[in-house]
C-alpha positions in Angstrom: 100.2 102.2 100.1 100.8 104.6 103.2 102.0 107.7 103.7 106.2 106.6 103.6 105.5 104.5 100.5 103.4 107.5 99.0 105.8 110.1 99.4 108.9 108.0 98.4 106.9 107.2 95.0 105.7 110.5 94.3 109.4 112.2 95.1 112.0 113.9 97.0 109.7 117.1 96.1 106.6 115.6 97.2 104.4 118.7 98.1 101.4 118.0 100.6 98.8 121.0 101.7 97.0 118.4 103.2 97.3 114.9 104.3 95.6 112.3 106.8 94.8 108.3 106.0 92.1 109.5 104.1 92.8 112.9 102.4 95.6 114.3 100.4 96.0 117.4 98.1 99.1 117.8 95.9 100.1 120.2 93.1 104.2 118.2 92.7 104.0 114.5 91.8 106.2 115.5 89.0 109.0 112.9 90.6 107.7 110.1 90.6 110.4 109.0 88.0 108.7 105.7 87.4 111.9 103.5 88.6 110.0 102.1 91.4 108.7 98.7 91.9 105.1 98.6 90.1 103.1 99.9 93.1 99.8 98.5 94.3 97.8 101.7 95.9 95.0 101.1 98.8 93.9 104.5 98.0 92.1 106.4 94.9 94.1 109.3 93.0 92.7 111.5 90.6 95.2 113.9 88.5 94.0 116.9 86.8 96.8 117.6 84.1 96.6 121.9 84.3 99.7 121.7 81.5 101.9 119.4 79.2 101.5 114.9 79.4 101.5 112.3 81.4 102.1 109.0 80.7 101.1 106.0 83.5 100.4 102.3 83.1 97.6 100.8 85.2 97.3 97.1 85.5 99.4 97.2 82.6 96.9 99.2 80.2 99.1 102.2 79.0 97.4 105.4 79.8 97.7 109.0 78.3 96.7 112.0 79.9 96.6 115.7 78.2 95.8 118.9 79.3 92.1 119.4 80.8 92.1 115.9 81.1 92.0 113.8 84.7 93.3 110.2 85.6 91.6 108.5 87.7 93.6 105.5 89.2 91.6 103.6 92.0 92.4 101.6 95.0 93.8 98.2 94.3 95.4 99.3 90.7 99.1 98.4 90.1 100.6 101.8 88.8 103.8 101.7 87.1 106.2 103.4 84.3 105.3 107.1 85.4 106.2 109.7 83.0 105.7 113.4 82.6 107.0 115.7 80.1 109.0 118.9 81.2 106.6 121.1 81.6 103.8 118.7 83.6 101.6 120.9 86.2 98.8 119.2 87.7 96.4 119.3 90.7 95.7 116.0 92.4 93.4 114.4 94.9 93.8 111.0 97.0 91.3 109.4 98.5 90.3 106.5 101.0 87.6 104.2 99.6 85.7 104.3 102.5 86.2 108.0 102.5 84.3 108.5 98.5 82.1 106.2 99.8 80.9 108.6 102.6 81.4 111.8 100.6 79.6 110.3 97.7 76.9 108.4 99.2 73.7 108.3 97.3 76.2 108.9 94.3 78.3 106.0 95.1 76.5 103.8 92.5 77.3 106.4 89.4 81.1 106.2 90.6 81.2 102.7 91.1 79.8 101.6 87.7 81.8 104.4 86.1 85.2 103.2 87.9 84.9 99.8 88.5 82.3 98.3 85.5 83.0 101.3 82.6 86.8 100.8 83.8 87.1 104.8 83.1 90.4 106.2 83.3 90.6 109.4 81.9 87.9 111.8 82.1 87.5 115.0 79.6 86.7 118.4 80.9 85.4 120.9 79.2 86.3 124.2 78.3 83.3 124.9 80.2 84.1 122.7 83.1 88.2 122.8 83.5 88.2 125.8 86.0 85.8 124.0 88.8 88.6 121.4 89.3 91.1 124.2 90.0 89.0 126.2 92.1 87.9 124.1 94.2 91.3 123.0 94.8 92.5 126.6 95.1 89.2 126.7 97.7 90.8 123.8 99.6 94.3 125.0 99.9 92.5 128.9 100.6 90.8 127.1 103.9 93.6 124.6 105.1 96.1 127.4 105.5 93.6 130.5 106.8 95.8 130.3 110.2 92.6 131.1 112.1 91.2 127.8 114.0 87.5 127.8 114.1 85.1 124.8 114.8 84.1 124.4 110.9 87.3 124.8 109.3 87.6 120.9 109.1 84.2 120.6 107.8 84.1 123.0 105.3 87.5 121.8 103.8 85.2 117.8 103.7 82.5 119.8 101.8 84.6 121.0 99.5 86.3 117.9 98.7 82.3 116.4 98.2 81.4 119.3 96.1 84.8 118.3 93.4 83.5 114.7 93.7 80.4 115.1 92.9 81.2 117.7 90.1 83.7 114.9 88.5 80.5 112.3 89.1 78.3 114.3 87.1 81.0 114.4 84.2 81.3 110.8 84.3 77.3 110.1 84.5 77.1 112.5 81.3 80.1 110.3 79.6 78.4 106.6 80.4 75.2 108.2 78.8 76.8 108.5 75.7 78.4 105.0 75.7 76.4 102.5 74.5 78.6 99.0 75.3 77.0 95.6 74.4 76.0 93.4 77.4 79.3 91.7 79.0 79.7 89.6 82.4 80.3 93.4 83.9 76.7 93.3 83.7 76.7 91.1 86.2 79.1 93.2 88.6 76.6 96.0 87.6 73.8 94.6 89.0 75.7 93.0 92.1 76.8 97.0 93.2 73.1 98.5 92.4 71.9 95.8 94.6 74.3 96.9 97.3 73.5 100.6 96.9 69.7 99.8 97.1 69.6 97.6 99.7 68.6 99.1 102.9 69.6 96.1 104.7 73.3 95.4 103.4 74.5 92.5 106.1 74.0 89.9 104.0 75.7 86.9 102.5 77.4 86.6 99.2 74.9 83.7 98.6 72.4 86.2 99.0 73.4 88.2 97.0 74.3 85.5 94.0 70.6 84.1 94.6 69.3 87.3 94.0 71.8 87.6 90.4 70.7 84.0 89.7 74.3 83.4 89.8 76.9 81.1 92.0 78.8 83.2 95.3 81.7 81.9 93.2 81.0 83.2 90.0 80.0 86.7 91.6 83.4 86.4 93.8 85.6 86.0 90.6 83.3 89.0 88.5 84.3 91.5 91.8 87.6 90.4 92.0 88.0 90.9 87.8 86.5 94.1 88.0 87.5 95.5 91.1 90.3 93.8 92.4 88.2 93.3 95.3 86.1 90.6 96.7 82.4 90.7 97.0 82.6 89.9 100.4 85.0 93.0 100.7 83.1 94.8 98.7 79.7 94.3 101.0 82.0 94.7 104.0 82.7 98.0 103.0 79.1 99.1 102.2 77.9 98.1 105.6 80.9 99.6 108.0 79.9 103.2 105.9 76.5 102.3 106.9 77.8 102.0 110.5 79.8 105.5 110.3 76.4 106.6 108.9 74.4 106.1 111.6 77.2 106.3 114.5 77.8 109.9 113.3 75.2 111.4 112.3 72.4 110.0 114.4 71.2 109.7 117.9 70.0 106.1 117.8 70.7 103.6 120.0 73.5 100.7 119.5 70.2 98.2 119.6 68.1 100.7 117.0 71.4 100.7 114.8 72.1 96.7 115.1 67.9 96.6 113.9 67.9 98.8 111.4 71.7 97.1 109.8 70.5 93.7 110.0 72.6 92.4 112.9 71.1 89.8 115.3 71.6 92.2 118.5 73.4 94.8 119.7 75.9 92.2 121.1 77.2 90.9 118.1 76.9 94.4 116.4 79.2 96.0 118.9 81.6 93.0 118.2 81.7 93.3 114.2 82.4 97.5 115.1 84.8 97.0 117.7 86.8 94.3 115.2 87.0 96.7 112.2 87.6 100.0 113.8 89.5 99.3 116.7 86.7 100.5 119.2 83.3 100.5 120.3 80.9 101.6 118.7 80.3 104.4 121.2 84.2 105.0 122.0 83.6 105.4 117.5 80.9 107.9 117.7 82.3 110.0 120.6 85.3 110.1 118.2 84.0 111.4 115.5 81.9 113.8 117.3 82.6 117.7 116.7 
């Protein structure tokens, strides 16, 4: 879903403080009236619901969401049949997936099995915790309109967006400790995304990965794409290009140390799989991204 499709869904009204491919902050999604075609989003949103109801079906699960209460829709849901009663205030955040994957990092795995195996939609805040998720939006939107430009500004607005993710991992951590589900084929997908997470080599196969489950590439294609709506090939993919930003950002190693340490057969073929999936080099990438 891009920006044009994004803002025609959410409304006439739709009210961005910020917005990029990756990022977006929004207190007005209040008109999205739900007449739309069912929509298929390529990025993750998370409502916080300050006052009134929401109403949403995901995948064609109804969902309700109250007052101190957050959705969480991610990437490749179909959304559809939006409603909000009259006095609906929220605060909401949309992300890449490549982006909470970066954010996130060594806390990927507790958002990925919370998300994508637990299938949790709505998350329960706390008396105790309800006013984090509004100040650190009311942090954000403090730093992305101070009208002074300083080297940081960009940096510290990231950080805050990491600090609300990993506030909202820690709530969902605490809620899949007090489930206790029986064993299910999300097992399975379980396993398949702690392997990913722990592997410090991730260029691998999805034979290699099946071997490893004791499983068929097929059957472990089918459990991603049930779970996730992705494939496991996709879903490795992803892991190893944040990998790649990883190292192309915020190291100093070489193209052949990188291609070594990633599990690519030289620096040849390396600079190849970079320069298909982002559109550049590897070093055009890092001198990109550089401050």
């Amino acid at each position: 879903m891009n920006n044009e499709v994004m803002a025609q869904a959410l409304g006439s009204e739709y009210e961005v403080m910020y917005d990029t491919s990756d990022i977006a902050f929004t207190d007005n999604i209040k008109n999205f009236t739900g007449k739309l075609e069912p929509l298929k989003m390529d990025r993750t949103v998370m409502i916080f619901c300050i006052v009134g109801q929401m109403q949403v079906d995901v995948n064609d699960v109804t969902i309700r969401v109250e007052r101190g209460q957050m959705l969480i829709c991610p990437s490749n849901s179909y959304v559809s049949n939006v409603l909000f009663s009259s006095d609906f205030e929220c605060k909401a955040l949309i992300m890449s997936p490549h982006t909470i994957l970066a954010f996130l990092h060594d806390q990927a795995s507790i958002w990925n099995q919370a998300i994508y195996v637990k299938n949790i939609r709505v998350v329960e805040f706390g008396q105790e915790d309800r006013p984090y998720y509004e100040k650190f939006y009311d942090l954000a939107k403090l730093v992305y309109n101070d009208p002074r430009k300083f080297i940081f500004k960009e940096r510290t607005f990231h950080w805050i967006c990491y600090g609300l993710l990993s506030w909202t991992c820690g709530i969902l951590e605490n809620m899949m400790q007090a489930e206790h589900t029986a064993l299910s084929q999300n097992s399975y997908f379980e396993k398949f995304l702690d392997l990913l997470d722990k592997e410090e080599v991730k260029y691998h196969s999805v034979q290699y990965y099946a071997d490893k489950l004791c499983i068929t590439s097929k059957y472990l294609s089918m459990l991603c794409r049930t779970s996730s709506g992705k494939t496991a090939s996709e879903w490795i993919r992803d892991y190893v290009m944040e990998d790649i930003r990883y190292y192309l950002k915020g190291t100093r190693c070489s193209m052949k140390e990188i291609a070594n340490r990633l599990g690519f057969p030289n620096a040849s073929f390396f600079g190849k799989f970079v320069k298909d999936r982002f559109g550049m080099s590897p070093l055009a990438y890092r001198r990109s991204v550089k401050l």
